[in-house]
DRENDOKOL-989448 format. One record per residue (C-alpha): residue number from 1; residue in three letters; y, x, z. Coordinates in Angstrom, 1 decimal. Layout:
N
@nr NUM; rest Ala; Y Y; X X; Z Z;
...
END
This chain:
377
@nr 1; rest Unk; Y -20.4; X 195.6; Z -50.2;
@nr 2; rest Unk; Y -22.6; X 197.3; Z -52.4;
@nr 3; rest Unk; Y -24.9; X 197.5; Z -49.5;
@nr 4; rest Unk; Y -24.9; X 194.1; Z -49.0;
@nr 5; rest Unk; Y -25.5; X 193.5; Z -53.0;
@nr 6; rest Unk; Y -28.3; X 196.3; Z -52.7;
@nr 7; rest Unk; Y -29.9; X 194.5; Z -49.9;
@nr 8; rest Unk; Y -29.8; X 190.8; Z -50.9;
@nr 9; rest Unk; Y -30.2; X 191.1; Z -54.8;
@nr 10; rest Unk; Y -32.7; X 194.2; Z -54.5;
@nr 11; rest Unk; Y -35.1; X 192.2; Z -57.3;
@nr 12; rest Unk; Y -32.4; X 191.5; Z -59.7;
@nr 13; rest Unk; Y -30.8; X 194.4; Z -58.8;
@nr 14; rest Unk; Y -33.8; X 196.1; Z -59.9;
@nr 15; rest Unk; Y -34.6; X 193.8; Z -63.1;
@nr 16; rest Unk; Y -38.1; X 192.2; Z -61.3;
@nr 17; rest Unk; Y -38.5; X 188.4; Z -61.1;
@nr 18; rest Unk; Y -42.0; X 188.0; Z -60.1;
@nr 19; rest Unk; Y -43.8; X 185.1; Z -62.4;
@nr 20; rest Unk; Y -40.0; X 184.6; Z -64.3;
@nr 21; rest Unk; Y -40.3; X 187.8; Z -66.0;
@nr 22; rest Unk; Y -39.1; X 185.9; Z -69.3;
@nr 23; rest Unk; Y -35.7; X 185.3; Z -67.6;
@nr 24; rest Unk; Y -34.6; X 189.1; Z -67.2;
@nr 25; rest Unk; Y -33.0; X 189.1; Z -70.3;
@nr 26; rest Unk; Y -32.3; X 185.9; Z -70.8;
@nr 27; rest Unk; Y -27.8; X 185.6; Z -70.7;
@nr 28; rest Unk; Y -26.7; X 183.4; Z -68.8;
@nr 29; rest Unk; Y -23.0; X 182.1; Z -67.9;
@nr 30; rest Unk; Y -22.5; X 183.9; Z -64.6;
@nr 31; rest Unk; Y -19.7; X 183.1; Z -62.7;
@nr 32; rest Unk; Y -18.9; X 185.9; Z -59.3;
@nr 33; rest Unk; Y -16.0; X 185.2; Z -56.6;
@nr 34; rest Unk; Y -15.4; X 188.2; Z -54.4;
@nr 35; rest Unk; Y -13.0; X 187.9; Z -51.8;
@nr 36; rest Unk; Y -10.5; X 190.3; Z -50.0;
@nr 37; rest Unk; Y -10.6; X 192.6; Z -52.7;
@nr 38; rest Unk; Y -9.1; X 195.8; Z -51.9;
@nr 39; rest Unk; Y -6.6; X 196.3; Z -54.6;
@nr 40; rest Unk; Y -3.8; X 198.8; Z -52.9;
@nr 41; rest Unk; Y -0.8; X 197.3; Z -54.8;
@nr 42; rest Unk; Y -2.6; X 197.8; Z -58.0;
@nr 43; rest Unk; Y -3.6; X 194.4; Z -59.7;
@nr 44; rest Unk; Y -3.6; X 196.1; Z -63.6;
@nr 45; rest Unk; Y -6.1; X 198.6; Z -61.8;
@nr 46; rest Unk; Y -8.4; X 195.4; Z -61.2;
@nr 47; rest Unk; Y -8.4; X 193.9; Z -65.0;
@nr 48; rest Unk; Y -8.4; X 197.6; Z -66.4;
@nr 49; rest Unk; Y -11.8; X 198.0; Z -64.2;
@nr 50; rest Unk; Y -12.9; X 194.3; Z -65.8;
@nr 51; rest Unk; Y -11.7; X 193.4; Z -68.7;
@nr 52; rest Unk; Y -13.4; X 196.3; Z -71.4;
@nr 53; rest Unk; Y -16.4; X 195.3; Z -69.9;
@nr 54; rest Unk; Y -15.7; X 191.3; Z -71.6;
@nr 55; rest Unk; Y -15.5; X 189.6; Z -68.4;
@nr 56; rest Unk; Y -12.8; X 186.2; Z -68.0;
@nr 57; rest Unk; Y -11.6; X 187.2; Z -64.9;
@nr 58; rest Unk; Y -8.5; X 185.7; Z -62.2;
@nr 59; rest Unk; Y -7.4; X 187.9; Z -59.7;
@nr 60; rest Unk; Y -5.0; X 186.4; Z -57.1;
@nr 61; rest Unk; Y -3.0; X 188.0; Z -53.8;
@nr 62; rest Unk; Y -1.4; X 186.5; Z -51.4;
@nr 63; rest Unk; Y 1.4; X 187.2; Z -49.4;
@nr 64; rest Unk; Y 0.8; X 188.8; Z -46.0;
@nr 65; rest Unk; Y 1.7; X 186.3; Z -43.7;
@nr 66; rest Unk; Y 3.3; X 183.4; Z -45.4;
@nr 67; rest Unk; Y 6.3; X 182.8; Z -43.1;
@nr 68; rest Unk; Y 7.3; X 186.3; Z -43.6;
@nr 69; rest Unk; Y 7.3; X 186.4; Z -47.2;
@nr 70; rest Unk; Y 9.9; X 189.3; Z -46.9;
@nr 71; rest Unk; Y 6.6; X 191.3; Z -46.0;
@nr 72; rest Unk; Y 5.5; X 191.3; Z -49.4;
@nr 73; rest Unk; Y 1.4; X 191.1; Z -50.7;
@nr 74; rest Unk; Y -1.6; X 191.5; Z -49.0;
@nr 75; rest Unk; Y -3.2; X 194.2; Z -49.5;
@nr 76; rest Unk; Y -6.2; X 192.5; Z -50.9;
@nr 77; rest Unk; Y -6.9; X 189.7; Z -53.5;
@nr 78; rest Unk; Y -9.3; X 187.1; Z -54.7;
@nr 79; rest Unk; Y -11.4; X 187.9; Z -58.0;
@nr 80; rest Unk; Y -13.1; X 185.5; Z -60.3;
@nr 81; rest Unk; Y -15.1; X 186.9; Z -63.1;
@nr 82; rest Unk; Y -17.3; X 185.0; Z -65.9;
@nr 83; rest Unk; Y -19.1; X 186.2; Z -68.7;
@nr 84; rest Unk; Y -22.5; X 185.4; Z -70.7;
@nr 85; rest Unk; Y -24.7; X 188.5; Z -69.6;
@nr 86; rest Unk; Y -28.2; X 189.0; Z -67.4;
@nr 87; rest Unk; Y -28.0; X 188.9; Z -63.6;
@nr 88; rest Unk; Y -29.0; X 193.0; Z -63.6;
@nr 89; rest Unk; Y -25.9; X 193.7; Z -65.8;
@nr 90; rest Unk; Y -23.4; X 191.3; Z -63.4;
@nr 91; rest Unk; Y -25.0; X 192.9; Z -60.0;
@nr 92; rest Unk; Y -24.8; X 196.5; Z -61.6;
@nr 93; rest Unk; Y -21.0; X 196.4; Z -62.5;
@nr 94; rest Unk; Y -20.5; X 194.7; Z -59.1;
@nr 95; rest Unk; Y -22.2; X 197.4; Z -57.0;
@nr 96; rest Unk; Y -20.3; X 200.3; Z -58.9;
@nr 97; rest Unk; Y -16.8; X 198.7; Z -59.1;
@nr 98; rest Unk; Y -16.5; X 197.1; Z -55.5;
@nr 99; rest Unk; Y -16.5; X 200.6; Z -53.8;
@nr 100; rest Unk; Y -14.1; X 202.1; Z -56.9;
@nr 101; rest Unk; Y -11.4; X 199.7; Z -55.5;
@nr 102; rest Unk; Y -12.0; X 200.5; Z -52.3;
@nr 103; rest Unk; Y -12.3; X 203.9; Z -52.5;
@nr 104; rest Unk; Y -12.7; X 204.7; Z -48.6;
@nr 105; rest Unk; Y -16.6; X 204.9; Z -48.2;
@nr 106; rest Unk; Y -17.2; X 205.1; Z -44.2;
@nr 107; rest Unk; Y -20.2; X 208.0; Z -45.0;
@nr 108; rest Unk; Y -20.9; X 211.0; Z -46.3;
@nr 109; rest Unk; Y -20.4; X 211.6; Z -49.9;
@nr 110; rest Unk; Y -23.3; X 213.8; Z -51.4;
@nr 111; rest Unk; Y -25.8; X 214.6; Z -54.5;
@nr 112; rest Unk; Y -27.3; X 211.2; Z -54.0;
@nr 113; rest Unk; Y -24.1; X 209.1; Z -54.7;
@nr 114; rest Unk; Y -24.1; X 210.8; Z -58.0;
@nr 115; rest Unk; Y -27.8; X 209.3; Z -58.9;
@nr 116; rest Unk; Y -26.9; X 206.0; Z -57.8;
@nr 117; rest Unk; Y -23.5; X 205.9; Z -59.7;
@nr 118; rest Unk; Y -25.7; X 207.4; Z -62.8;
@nr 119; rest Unk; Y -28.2; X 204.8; Z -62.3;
@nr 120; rest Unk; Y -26.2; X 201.8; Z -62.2;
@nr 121; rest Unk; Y -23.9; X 202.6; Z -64.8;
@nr 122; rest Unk; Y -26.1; X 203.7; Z -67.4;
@nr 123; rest Unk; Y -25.5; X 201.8; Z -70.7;
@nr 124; rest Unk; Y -21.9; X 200.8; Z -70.2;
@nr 125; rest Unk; Y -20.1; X 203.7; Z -67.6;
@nr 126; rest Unk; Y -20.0; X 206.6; Z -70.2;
@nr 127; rest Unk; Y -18.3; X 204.2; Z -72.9;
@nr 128; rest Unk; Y -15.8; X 202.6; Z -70.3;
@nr 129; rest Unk; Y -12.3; X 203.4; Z -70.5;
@nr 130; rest Unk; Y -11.8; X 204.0; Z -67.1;
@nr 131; rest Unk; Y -14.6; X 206.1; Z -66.7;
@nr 132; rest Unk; Y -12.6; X 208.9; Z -65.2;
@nr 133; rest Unk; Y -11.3; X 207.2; Z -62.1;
@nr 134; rest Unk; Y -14.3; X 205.2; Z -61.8;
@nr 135; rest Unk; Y -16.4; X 208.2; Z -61.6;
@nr 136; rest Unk; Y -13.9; X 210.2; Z -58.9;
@nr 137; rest Unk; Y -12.6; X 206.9; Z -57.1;
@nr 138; rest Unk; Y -16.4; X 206.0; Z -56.3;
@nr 139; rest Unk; Y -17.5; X 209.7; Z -55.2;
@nr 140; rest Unk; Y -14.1; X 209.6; Z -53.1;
@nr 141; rest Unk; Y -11.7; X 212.1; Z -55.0;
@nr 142; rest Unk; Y -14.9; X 215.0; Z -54.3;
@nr 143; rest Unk; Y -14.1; X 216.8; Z -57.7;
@nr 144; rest Unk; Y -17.0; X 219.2; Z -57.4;
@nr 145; rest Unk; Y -19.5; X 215.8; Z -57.7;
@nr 146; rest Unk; Y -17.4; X 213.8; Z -60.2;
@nr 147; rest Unk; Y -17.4; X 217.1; Z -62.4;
@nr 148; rest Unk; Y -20.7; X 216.9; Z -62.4;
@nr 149; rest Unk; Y -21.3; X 213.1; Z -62.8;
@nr 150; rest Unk; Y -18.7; X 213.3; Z -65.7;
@nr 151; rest Unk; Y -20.5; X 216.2; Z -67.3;
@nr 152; rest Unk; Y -23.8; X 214.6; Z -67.1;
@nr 153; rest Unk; Y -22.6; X 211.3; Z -68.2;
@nr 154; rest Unk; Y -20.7; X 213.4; Z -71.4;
@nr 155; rest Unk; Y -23.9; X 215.6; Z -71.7;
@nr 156; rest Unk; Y -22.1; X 218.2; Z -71.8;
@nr 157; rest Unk; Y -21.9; X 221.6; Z -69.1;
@nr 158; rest Unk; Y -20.4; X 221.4; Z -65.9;
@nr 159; rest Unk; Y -18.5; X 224.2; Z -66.3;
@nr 160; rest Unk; Y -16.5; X 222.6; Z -69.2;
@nr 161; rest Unk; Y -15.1; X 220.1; Z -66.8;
@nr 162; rest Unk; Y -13.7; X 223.0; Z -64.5;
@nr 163; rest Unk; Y -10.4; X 223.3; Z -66.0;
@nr 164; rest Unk; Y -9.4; X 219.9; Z -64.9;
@nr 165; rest Unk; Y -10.2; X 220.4; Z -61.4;
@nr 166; rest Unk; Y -6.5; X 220.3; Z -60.2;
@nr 167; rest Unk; Y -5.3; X 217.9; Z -63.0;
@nr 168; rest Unk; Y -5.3; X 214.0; Z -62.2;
@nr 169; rest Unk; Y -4.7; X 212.4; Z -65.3;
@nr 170; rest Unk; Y -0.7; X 211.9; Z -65.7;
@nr 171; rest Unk; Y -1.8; X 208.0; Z -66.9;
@nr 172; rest Unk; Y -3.5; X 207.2; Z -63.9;
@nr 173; rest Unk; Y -0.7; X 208.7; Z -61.6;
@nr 174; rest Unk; Y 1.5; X 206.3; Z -63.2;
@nr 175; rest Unk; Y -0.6; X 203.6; Z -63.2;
@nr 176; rest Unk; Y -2.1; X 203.8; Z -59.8;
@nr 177; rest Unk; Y -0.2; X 203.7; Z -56.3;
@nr 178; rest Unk; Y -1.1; X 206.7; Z -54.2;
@nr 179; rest Unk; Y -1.5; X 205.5; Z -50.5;
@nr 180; rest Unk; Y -0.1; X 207.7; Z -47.9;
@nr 181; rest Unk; Y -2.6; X 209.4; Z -45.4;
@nr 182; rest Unk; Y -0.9; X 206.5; Z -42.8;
@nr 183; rest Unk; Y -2.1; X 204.5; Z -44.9;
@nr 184; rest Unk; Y -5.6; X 205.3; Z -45.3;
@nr 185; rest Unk; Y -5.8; X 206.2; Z -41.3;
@nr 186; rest Unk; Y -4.9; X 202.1; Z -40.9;
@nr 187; rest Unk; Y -7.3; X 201.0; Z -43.2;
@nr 188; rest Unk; Y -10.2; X 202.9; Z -41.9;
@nr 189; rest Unk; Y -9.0; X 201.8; Z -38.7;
@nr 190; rest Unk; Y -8.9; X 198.1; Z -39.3;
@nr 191; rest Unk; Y -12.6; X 198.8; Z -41.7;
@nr 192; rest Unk; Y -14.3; X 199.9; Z -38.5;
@nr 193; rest Unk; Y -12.5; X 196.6; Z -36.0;
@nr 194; rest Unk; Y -13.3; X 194.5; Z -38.7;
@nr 195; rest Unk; Y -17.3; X 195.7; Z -38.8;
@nr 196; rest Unk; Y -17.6; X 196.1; Z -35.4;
@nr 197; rest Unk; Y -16.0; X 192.5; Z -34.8;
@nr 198; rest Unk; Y -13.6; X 193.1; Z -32.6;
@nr 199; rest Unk; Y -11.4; X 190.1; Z -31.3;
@nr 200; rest Unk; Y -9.3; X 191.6; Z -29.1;
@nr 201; rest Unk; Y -7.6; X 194.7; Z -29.4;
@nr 202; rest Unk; Y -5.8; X 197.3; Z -27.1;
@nr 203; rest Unk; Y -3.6; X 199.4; Z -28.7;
@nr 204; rest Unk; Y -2.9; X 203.2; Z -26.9;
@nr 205; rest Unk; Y 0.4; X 204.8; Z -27.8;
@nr 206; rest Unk; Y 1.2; X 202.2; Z -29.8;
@nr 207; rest Unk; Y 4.4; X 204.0; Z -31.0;
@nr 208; rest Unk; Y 6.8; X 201.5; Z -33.3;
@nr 209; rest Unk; Y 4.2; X 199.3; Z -34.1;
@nr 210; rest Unk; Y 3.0; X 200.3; Z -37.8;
@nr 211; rest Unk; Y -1.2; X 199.9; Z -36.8;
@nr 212; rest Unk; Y 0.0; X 196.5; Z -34.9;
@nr 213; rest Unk; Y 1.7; X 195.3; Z -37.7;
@nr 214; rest Unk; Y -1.2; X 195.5; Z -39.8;
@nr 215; rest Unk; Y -3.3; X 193.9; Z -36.9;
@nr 216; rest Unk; Y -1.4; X 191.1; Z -36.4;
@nr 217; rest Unk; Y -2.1; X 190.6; Z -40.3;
@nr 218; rest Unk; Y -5.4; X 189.5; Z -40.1;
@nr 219; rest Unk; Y -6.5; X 186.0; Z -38.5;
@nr 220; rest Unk; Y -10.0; X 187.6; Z -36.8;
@nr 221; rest Unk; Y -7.9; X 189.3; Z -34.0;
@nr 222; rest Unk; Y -7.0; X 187.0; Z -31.4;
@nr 223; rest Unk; Y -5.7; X 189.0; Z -28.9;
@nr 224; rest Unk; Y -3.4; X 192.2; Z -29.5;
@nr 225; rest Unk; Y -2.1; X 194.4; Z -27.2;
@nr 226; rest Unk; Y 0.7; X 197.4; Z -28.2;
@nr 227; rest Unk; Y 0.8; X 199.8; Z -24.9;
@nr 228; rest Unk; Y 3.5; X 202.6; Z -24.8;
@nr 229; rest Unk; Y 5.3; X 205.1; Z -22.6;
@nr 230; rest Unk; Y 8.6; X 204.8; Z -25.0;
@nr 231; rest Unk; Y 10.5; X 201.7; Z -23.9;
@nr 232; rest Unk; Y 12.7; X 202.6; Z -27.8;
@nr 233; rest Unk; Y 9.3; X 202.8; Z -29.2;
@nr 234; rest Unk; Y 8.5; X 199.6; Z -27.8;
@nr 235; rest Unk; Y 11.7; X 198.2; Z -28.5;
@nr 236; rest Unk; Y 11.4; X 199.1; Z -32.8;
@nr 237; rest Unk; Y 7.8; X 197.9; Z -32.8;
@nr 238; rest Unk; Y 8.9; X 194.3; Z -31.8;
@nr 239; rest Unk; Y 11.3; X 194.1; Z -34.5;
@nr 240; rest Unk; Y 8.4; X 195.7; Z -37.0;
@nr 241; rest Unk; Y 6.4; X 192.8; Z -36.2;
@nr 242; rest Unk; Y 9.6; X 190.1; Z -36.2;
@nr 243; rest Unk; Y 8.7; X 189.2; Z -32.6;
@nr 244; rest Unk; Y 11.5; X 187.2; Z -31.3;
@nr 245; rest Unk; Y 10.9; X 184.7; Z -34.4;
@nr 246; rest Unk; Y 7.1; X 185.0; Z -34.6;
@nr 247; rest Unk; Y 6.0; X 181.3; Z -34.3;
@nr 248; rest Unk; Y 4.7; X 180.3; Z -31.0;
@nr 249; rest Unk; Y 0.7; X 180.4; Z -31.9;
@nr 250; rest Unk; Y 1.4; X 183.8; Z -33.4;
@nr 251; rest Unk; Y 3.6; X 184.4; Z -30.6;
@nr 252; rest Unk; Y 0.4; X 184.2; Z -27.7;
@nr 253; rest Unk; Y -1.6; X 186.8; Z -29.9;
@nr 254; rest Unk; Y 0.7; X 189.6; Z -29.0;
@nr 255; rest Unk; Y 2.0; X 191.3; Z -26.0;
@nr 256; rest Unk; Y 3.6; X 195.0; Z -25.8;
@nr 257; rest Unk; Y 3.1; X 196.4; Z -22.8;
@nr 258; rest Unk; Y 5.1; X 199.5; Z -21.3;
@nr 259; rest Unk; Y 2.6; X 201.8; Z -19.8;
@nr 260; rest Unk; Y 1.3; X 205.6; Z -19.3;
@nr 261; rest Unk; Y -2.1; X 206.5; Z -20.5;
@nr 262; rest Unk; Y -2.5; X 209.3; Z -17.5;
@nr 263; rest Unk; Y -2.8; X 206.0; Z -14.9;
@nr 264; rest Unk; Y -5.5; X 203.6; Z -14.1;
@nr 265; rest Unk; Y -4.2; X 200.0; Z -15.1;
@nr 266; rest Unk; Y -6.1; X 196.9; Z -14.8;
@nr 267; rest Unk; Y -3.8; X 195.9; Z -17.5;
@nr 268; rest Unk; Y -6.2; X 197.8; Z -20.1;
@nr 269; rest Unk; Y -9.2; X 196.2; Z -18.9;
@nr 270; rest Unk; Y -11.4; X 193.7; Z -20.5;
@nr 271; rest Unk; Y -10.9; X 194.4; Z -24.4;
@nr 272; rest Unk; Y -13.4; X 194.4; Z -27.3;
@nr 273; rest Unk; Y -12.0; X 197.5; Z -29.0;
@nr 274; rest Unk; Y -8.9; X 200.2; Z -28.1;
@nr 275; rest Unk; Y -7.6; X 202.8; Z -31.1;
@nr 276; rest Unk; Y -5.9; X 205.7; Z -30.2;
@nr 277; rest Unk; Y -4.6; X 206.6; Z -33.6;
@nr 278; rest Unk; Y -2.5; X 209.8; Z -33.8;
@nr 279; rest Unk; Y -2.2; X 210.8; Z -29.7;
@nr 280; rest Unk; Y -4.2; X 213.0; Z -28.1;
@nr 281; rest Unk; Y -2.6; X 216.0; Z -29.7;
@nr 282; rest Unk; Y 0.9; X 215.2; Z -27.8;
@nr 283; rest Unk; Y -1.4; X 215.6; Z -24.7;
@nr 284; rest Unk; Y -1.8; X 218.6; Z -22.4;
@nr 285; rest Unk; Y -5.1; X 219.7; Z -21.2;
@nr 286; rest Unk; Y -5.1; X 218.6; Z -17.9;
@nr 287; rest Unk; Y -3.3; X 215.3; Z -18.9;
@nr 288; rest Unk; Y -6.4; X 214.9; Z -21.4;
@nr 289; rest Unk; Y -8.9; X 214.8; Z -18.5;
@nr 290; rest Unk; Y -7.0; X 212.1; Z -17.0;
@nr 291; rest Unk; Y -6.7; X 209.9; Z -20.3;
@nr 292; rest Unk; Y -10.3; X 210.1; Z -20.5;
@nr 293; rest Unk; Y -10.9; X 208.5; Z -17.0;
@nr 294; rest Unk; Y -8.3; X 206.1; Z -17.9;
@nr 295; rest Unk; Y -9.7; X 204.6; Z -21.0;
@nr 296; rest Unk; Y -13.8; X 205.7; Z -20.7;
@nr 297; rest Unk; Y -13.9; X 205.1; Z -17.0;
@nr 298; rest Unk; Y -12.0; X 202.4; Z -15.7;
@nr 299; rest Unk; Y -10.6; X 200.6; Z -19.7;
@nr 300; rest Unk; Y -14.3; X 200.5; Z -20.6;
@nr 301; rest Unk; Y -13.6; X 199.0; Z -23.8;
@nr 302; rest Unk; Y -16.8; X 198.1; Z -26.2;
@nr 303; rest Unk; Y -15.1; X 200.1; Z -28.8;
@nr 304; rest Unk; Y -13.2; X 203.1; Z -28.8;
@nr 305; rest Unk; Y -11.2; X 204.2; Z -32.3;
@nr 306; rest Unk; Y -9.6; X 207.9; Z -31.9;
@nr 307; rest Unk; Y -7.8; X 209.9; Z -34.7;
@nr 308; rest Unk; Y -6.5; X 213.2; Z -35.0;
@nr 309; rest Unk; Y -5.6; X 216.0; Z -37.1;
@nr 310; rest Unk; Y -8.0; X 218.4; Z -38.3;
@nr 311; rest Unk; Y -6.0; X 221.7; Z -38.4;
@nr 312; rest Unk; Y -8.7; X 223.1; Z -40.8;
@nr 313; rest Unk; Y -7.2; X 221.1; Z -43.9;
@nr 314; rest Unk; Y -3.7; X 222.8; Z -43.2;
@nr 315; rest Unk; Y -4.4; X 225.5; Z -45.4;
@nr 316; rest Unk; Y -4.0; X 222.5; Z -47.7;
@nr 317; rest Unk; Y -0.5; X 222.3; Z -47.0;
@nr 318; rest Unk; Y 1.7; X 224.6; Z -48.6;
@nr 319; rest Unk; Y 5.1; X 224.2; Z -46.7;
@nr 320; rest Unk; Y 3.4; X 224.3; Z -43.2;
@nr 321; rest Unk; Y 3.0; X 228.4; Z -42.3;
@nr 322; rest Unk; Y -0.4; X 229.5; Z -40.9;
@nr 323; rest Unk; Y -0.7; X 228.7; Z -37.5;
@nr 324; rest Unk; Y 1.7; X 226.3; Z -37.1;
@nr 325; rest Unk; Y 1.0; X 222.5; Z -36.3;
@nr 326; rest Unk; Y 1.6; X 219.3; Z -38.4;
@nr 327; rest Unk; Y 4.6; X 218.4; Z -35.5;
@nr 328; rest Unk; Y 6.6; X 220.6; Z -32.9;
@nr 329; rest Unk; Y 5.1; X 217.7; Z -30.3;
@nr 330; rest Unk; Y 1.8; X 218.5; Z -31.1;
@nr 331; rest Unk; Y 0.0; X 220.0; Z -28.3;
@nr 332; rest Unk; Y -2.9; X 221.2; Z -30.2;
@nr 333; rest Unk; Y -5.0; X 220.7; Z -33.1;
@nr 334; rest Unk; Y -8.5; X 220.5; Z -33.2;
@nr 335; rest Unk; Y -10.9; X 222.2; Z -35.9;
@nr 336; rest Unk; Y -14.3; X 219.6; Z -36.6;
@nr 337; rest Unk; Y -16.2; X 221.2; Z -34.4;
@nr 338; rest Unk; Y -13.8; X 221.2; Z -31.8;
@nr 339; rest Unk; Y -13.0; X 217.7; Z -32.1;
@nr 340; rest Unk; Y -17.0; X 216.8; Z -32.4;
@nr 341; rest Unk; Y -17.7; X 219.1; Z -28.9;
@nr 342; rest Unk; Y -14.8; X 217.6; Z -27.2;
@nr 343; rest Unk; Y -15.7; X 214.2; Z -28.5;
@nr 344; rest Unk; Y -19.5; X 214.3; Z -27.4;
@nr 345; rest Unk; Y -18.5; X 215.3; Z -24.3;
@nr 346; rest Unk; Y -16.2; X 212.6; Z -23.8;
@nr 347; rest Unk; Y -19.4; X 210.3; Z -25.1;
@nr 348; rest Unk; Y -22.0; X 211.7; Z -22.5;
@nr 349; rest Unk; Y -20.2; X 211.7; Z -19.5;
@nr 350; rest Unk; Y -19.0; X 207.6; Z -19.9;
@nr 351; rest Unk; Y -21.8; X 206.2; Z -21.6;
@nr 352; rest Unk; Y -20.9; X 206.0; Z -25.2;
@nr 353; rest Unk; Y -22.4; X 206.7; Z -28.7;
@nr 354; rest Unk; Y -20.3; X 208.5; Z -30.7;
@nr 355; rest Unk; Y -20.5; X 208.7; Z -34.5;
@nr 356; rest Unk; Y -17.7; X 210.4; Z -36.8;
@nr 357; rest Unk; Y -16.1; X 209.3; Z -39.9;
@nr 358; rest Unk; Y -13.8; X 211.2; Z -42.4;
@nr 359; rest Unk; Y -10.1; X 209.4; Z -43.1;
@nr 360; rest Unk; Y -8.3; X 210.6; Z -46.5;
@nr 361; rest Unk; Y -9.3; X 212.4; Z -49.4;
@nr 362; rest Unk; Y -11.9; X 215.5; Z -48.5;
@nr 363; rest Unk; Y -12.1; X 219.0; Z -49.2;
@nr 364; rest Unk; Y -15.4; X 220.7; Z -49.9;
@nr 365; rest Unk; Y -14.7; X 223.3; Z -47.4;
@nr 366; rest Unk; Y -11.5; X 221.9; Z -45.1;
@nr 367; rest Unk; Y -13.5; X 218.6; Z -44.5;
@nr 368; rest Unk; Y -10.5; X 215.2; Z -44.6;
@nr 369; rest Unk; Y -7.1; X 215.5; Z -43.4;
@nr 370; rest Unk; Y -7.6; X 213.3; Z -40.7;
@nr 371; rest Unk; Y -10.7; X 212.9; Z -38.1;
@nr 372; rest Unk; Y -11.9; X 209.7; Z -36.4;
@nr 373; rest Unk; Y -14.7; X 209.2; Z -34.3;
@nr 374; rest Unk; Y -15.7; X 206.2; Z -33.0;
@nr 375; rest Unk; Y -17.5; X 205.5; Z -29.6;
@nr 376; rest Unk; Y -19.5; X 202.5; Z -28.7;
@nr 377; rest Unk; Y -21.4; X 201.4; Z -25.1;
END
């Protein structure tokens, strides 16, 4: 989004209105709607982000599928803000607060994000309440950069800040919901369907169902498809997703199909996107090769979406011993540059572009808990 704003409002963004200059700082009553609001369970988050900076604002969620209202809130919401200000001051808050509420940027995080969060925030980001969480949540959780950005905005040395490395403030863990790295893999996952516009959607190991439930959520994907060795894993996914009592136009966009991923099937054929979320570690070398041909070869799908651990960030956990997997299934677990050979490979011997993209919080030196890369043809 703060692309987009960036991109369309780069004049007003940057305070220029050629032959108007007399309306820069003129206020007038804005009014901004932004919808699908990323708000992670967290709706105080939203007016604690707003409100200090004077803006009227509505924020509104909806349920995630109104006739399973047992499924509780989407994920995302609705915002209306209004307040008497310039159009640099209402684009500048936008452009800085959008990707706070997100938090997962699909790039890499570096120096420069610091001059652009210093840049737009100057005048109202050192004096804002929330300038803590703003300043980590929009350099996504790097604490070496939002030391940094904090101690520049403070004027005051880096080093100060260092203390506070490993301490997230006790307020904002109360306040704010910390989502699980499942969690974060699924909403990168959908991020990347949703950009690439994907319509229909293949689903490899599709397990009990938690990626399709989340699929099945959102009205742009006409056609799932939830493929699985496990006939019990099958089974538990169609009651995740209410099956039997899904209405009948919900009904068509779904079918869950029992199937090996080590077979050609003409079943798999002829889909916008497949995501492989969480699988290739359970597979043995040779039975690797043979996935490949399956989905690269004869699948062919536009879009290919593959996660999988990265064992460097291990070290991160303390109760797994060194040298010992994230699950006694797993068959291995790749390092980055493992992942990136294997994954390149994969990429020049089918046809595909390849590009990579970190899922969960990152480490300076471990790199994210989870990688993805994504191919395209």
């Amino acid at each position: 989004m703060s692309v987009a704003i960036a991109k369309i409002f780069n004049s007003a963004l940057a305070g220029k209105c050629k032959g108007r200059e007399d309306l820069l700082e003129k206020l007038l009553r804005l009014e901004a709607r932004v919808s699908c609001l990323p708000c992670r369970g967290n709706e105080d988050y939203v007016t604690r982000l707003f409100e200090p900076l004077g803006y009227d604002l509505v924020f509104e969620t909806q349920p995630l599928d109104p006739y399973f209202q047992d499924w509780g809130k989407s994920p995302y919401g609705n915002l209306l803000i209004r307040k008497s200000q310039t159009l640099k001051e209402l684009l500048t808050h936008l452009y800085v607060l959008i990707p706070v509420l997100d938090v997962n940027k699909h790039y890499w995080v570096g120096d420069d994000e610091i001059e652009k969060l210093l840049k737009r925030g100057e005048g109202w980001l050192a004096t804002h309440p929330e300038k803590d969480s703003i300043t980590r949540r929009y350099l996504k959780n790097r604490w070496s950069l939002a030391r940094e950005a904090l101690a520049r905005l403070a004027d005051t040395p880096a080093a100060d800040l260092a203390s506070s490395e490993e301490k997230a403030p006790k307020q904002e863990e109360a306040l704010e919901r910390v989502l699980s790295l499942n969690e974060q893999r699924q909403a990168c996952v959908l991020s990347v369907l949703r950009d690439k516009g994907a319509a229909n959607v293949l689903d490899l190991g599709c397990g009990e169902g938690k990626l399709l439930k989340v699929l099945m959520s959102e009205r742009s994907f006409k056609r799932i498809v939830g493929v699985d060795v496990s006939h019990r894993a099958l089974e538990r996914a169609a009651d995740r997703i209410h099956l039997a009592d899904l209405p009948a136009m919900q009904r068509e966009r779904i079918d869950l199909l029992h199937g090996s991923l080590m077979y050609r099937d003409k079943r798999l054929a002829g889909f916008d996107a497949a995501t492989v979320i969480e699988v290739i570690e359970h597979l043995d070398a040779p039975r690797l090769a043979a996935f490949e041909r399956v989905l690269f070869e004869f699948a062919k799908p536009k879009i290919v979406v593959i996660t999988t651990p990265n064992s460097e960030y291990n070290a991160r956990f303390e109760n797994l011993p060194a040298g010992k997997f994230r699950h006694e299934d797993h068959r291995f677990e790749w390092t980055r540059s493992e992942f990136r050979d294997w994954a390149s490979g994969v990429a020049n011997r089918f046809g595909y572009n390849v590009d990579f993209i970190p899922v969960g919080d990152e480490d300076p030196k471990l790199g994210p808990p989870t990688q993805m890369g994504v191919f395209s043809r």
